[in-house]
C-alpha positions in Angstrom: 25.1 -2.5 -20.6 28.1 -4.1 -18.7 28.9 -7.6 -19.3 28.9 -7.8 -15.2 25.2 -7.1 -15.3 25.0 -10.7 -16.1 25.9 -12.2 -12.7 24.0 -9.5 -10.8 20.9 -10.8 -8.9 18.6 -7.4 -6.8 16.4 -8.5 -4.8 12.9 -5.8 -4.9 11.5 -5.3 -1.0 8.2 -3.7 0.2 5.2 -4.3 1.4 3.3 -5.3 -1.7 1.6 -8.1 -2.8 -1.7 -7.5 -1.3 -3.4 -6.6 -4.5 -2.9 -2.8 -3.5 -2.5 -1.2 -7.2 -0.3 1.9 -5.6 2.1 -0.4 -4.5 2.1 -2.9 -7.1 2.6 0.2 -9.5 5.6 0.9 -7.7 7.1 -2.0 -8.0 6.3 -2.3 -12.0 8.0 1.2 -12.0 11.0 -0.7 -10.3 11.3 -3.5 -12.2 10.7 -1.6 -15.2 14.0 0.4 -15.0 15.9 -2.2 -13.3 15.1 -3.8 -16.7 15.9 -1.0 -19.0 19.4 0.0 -16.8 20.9 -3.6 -16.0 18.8 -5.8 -18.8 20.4 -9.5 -18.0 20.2 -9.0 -14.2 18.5 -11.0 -12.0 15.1 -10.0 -10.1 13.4 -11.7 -7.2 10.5 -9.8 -5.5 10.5 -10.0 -1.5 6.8 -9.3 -0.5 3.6 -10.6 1.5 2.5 -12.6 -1.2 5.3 -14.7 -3.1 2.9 -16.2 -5.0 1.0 -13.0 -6.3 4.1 -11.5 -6.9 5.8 -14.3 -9.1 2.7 -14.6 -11.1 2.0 -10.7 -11.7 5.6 -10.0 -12.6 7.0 -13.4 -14.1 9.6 -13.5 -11.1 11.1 -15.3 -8.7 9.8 -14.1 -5.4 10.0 -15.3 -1.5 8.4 -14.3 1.3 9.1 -11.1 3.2 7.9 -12.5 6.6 7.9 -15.7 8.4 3.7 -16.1 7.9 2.6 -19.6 9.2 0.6 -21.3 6.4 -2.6 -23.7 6.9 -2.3 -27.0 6.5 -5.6 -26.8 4.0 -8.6 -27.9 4.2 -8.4 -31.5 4.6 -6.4 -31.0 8.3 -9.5 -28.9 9.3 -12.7 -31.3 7.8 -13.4 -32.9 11.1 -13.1 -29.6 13.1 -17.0 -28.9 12.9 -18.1 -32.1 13.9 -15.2 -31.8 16.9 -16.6 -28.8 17.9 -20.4 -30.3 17.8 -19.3 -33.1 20.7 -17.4 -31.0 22.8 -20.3 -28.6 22.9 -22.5 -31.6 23.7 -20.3 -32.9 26.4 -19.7 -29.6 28.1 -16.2 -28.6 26.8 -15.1 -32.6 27.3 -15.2 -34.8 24.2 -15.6 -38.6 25.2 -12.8 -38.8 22.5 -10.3 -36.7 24.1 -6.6 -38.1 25.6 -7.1 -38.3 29.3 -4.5 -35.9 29.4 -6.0 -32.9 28.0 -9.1 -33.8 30.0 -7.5 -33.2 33.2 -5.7 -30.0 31.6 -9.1 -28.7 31.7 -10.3 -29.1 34.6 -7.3 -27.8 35.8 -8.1 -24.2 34.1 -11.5 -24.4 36.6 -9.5 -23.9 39.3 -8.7 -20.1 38.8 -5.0 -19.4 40.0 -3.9 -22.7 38.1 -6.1 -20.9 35.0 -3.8 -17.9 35.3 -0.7 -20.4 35.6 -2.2 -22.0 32.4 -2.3 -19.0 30.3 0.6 -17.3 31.2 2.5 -20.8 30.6 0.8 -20.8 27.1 1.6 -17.4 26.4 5.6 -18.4 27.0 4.8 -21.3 24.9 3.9 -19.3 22.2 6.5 -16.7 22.5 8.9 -18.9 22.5 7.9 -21.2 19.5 7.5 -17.7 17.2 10.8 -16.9 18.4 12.5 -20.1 17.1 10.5 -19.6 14.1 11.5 -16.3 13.8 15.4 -17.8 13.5 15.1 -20.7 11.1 13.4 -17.9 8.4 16.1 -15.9 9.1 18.3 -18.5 8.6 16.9 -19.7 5.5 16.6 -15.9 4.4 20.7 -15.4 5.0 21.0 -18.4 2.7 18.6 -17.7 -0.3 20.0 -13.7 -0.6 23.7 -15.0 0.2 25.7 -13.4 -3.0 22.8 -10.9 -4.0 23.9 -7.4 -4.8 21.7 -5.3 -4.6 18.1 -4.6 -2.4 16.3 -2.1 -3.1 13.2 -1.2 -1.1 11.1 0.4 -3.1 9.2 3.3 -1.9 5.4 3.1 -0.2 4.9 3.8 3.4 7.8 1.5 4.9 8.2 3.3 7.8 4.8 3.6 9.5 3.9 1.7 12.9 0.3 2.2 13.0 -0.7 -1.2 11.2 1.2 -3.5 13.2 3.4 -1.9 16.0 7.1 -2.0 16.3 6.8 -5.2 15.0 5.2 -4.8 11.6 6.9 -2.8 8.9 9.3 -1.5 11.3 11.1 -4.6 12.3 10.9 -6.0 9.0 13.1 -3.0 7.7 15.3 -3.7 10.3 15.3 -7.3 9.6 16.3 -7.1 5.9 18.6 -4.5 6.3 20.7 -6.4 8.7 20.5 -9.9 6.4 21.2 -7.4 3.5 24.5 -6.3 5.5 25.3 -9.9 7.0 25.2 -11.5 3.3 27.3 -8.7 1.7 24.5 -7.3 -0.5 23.7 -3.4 -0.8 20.4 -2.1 0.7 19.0 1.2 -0.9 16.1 2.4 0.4 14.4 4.3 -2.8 11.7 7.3 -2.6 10.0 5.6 0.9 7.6 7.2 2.9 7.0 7.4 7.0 4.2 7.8 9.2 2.4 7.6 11.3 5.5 6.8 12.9 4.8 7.1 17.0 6.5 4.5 18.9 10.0 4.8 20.6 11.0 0.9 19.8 9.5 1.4 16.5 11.5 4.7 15.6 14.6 2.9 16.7 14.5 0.0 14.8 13.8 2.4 11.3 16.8 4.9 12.3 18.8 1.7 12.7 17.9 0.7 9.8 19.0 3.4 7.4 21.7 4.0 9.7 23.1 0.8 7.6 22.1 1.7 4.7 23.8 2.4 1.0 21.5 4.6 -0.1 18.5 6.5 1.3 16.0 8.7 -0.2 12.3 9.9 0.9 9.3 10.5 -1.4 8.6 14.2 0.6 10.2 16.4 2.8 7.9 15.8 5.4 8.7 11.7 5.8 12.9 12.8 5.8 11.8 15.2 8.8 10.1 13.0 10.5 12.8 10.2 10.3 15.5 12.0 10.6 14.7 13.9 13.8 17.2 12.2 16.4 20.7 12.6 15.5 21.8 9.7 13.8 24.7 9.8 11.3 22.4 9.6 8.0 21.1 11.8 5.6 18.5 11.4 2.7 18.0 13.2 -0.7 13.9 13.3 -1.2 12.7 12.4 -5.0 9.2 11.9 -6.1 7.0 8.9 -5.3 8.1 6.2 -7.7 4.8 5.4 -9.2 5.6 8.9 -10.9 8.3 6.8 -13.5 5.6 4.1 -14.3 5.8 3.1 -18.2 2.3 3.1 -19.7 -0.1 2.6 -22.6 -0.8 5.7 -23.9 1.8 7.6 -21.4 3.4 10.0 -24.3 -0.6 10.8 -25.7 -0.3 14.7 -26.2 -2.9 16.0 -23.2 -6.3 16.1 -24.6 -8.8 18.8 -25.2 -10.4 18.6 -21.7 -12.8 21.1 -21.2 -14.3 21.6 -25.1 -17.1 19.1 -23.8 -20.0 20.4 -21.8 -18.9 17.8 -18.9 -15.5 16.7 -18.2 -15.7 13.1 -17.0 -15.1 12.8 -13.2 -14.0 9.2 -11.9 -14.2 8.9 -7.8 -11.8 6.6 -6.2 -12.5 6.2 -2.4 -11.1 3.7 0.6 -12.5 1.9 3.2 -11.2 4.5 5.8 -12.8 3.3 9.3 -14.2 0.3 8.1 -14.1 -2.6 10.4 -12.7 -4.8 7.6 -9.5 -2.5 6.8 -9.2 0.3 9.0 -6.7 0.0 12.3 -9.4 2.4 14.7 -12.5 1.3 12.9 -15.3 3.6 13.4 -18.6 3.3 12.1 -19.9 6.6 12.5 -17.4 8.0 10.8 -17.3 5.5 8.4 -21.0 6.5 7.3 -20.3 10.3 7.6 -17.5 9.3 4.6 -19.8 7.8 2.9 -22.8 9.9 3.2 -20.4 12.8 1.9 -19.4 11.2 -1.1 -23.1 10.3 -1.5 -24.0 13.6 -1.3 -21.5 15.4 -3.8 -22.1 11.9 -6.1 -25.8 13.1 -6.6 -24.3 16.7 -7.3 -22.6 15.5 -10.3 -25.1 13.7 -11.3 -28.0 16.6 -11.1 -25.7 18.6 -12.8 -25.4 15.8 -15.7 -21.5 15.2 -14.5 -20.4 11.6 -16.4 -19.7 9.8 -13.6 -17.5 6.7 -12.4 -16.2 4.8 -9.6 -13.4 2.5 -9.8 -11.2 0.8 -6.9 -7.1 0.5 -6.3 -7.9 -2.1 -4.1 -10.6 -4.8 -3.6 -11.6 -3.5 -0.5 -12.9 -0.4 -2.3 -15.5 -2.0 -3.4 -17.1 -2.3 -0.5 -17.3 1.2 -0.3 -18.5 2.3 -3.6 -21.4 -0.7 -3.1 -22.3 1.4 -0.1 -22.1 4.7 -2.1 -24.3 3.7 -4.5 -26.5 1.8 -2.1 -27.7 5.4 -1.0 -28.0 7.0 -4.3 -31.5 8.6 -5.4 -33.0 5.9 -7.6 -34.1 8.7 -9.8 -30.4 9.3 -10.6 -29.0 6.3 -10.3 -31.1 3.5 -10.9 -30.1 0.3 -9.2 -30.0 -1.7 -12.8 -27.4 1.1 -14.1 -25.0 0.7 -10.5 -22.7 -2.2 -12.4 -21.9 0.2 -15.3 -20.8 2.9 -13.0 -18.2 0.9 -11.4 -15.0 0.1 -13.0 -12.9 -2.3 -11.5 -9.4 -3.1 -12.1 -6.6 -6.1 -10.9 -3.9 -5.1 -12.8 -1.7 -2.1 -13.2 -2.5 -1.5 -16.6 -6.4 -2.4 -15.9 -5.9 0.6 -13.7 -4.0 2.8 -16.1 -6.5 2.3 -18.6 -9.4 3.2 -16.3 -7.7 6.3 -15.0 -6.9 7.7 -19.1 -10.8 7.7 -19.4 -11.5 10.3 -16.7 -11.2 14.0 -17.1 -11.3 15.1 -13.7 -9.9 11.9 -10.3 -11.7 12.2 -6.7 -9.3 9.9 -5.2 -9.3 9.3 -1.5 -6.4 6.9 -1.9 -3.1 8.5 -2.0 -1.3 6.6 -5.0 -4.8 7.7 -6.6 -4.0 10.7 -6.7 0.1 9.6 -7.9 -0.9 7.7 -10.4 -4.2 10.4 -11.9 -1.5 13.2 -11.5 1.3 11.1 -14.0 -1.7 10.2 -16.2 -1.8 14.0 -16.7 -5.2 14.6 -14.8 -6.9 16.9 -12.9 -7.2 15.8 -9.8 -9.4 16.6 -6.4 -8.2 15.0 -3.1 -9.7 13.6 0.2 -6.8 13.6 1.8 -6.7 10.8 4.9 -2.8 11.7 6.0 -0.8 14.7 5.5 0.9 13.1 2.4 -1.6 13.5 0.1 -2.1 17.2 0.7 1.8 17.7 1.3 1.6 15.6 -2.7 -0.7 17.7 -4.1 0.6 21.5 -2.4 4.3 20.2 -4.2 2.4 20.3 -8.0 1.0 23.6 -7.6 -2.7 21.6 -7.1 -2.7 22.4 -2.8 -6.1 24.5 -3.7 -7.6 21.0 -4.4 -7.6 19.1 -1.1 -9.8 18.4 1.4 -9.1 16.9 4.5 -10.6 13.6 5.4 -11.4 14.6 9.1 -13.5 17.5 8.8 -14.7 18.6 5.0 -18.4 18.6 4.2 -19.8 17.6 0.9 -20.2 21.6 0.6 -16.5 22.4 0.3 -16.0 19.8 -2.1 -18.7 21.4 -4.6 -17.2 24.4 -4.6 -13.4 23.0 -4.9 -14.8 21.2 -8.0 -16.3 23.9 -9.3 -13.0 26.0 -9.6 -11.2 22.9 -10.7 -13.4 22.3 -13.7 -13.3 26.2 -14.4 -9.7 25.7 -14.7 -9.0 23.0 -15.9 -6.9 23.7 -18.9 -4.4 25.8 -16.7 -4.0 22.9 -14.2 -3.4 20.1 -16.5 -0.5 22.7 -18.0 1.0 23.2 -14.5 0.8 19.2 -14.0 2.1 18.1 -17.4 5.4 20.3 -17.0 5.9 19.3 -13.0 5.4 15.6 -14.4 8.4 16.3 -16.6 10.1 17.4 -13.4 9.5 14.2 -11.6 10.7 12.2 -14.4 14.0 13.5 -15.0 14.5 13.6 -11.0 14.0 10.0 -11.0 16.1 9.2 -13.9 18.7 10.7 -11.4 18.4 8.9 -8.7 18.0 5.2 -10.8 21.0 5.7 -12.1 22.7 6.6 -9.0 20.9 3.7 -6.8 22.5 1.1 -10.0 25.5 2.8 -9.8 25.8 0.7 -6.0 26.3 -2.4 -8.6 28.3 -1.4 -11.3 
């Protein structure tokens, strides 16, 4: 490689760090051929968790928000007892500076109240905002004679978790420090949506408005983006958890469908769960569950080998649930810990993935990363991307949607996928080949910005 490679120093952006596996794989994907294409550069991960990210890829890494942290426990070891007296004392702890005393009795009288609040509310506004500049401050300065960001695919350009001010405004944020510090900003294979708000549209078009380079991971994201008439245009390429390097990644496809059963691994998320979902919804919740319940017990009357494993840790909860309401008779609750397999790391989840026949994934980079493991794959598809994914391979007669498929319709989808399974794992391994060499492409032109 070029002796300049040496000096060069790209920063890798997203929204990772959460112990998400589809996202972290995209990021291994990154640094992966950042690695093989400029091997003595210089990578620092930008993501919600600095720390995770450091230790899980051996990099420096900084923060891609201004998050307050605690001040631990030791700051908050009186607060019980605190709370305790004030209870005791009506809201007024003998303890308390005279001056915050009065403050409350001032909020008793009710238009001084609403004068309290609103006063706090400016307080507060105004203190994030002055926090707001000294990260971006001290974010001009730590990226100041970078070359090169790359923000690497996911769902950046969604407003649903967050607002304006989530994802998009980060973007926006980055892209202008990227600009300011004389770096190059490439935004790689992302995805949008849902994308809804005005302000929040703005600040994304904005953003890639800037930018050096832009591509989407589907047509459908570069549609929706690219709907007002700003001066930008994108090139679409694969999802890049579709160039992970693996263990076991150039294993000739195996003789699926000799056995009586193929093996059938179910991956689902905690869609309207109060502890994860944005419009939680516990009806709906339970109907998931109570469908995957139902074709579960299915596969397991008809002697299916059966699995559940997580991408995240939240998806434990719902496979405990799953299982939970699972006819003894089938699955006894002594045998529940050997049907789950759980995973942290990218190769953990690899690994798992190589010993199914047949992935029921209800998270989208479930189905990305079953589909590049050459596996036949049947999707609950939560947002049009999975389905749009899955209709771009050939496999569009293997979806469901989330919103209104009964445990019925996902029988009978199985069925025909296990009948032909030998002819869908053919169509998948030569549109994986596809995928590859598209991305080769566009690493190589995305470097090119530093070379």
């Amino acid at each position: 490689m070029e002796p300049s490679s040496r000096d060069i120093k790209v920063g890798v952006l997203g929204h990772y760090g959460n112990q998400n596996l589809g996202d972290e794989a995209i990021i291994t994907a990154t640094v992966q051929h950042i690695e093989r294409r400029l091997p003595n550069a210089q990578i620092i991960g930008i993501s919600i968790s600095p720390d995770d990210t450091a230790a899980r890829f051996n990099i420096p890494s900084y923060p891609i928000r201004n998050v307050r942290r605690s001040s631990g426990p030791a700051a908050n070891a009186s607060a019980p007892a605190a709370d305790a007296r004030a209870a005791a004392t009506g809201g007024l702890s003998t303890s308390e500076p005279a001056l915050l005393r009065i403050k409350n009795a001032l909020k008793r009288v009710p238009v001084l109240a609403v004068g309290i609040r609103w006063t706090g509310r400016v307080v507060r506004i105004a203190e994030s905002i002055v926090l707001e500049l000294g990260f971006l401050a001290r974010s001009y300065r730590f990226i100041k004679g970078w070359r090169l960001i790359v923000v690497a695919g996911s769902n950046q350009f969604l407003d649903n978790f967050g607002g304006a001010w989530g994802f998009p405004y980060t973007v926006l944020k980055w892209t202008l420090l990227a600009k300011a510090s004389g770096a190059k900003i490439a935004f790689v294979s992302v995805g949008a949506g849902p994308l809804t708000g005005t302000l929040s549209k703005l600040f994304v078009r904005c953003a890639l408005s800037l930018a050096d380079s832009i591509s989407y991971r589907d047509e459908s994201s570069k549609t929706m983006v690219e709907a007002w008439p700003y001066r930008f245009r994108g090139a679409v390429y694969p999802d890049l958890a579709n160039s992970l390097l693996f263990q076991g990644e150039g294993r000739a496809v195996a003789a699926t469908g000799t056995a009586p059963k193929p093996v059938v691994g179910i991956n689902p998320m905690p869609v309207f769960h109060q502890l994860y979902w944005h419009e939680w919804d516990e009806d709906r919740y339970r109907g998931y569950v109570a469908r995957l319940q139902e074709f579960a017990t299915f596969l397991l009357t008809e002697g299916y080998p059966l699995f559940f494993f997580p991408t995240q840790a939240k998806d434990e909860i719902v496979i405990r649930d799953i299982l939970a309401g699972l006819d003894p008779a089938l699955a006894p609750p002594e045998s529940h810990a050997a049907m789950v397999r759980s995973c942290r790391e990218v190769s953990e989840l690899m690994a798992v993935i190589e010993t199914a026949d047949i992935v029921v994934p209800t998270r989208f980079h479930g189905a990305v990363l079953a589909l590049h493991a050459r596996k036949a794959v049947l999707a609950v598809c939560y947002y049009r991307k999975t389905r749009d994914l899955l209709i771009d391979r050939g496999q569009g007669a293997y979806a469901v949607d989330l919103q209104d498929f009964d445990a019925a319709e996902l029988i009978e989808k199985f069925k025909a996928l296990a009948a032909n399974i030998r002819s869908e794992l053919a169509k998948i391994t030569v549109k994986n080949a596809e995928y590859r060499a598209a991305l080769d492409r566009q690493y190589e032109a995305v470097f090119r910005l530093v070379r």
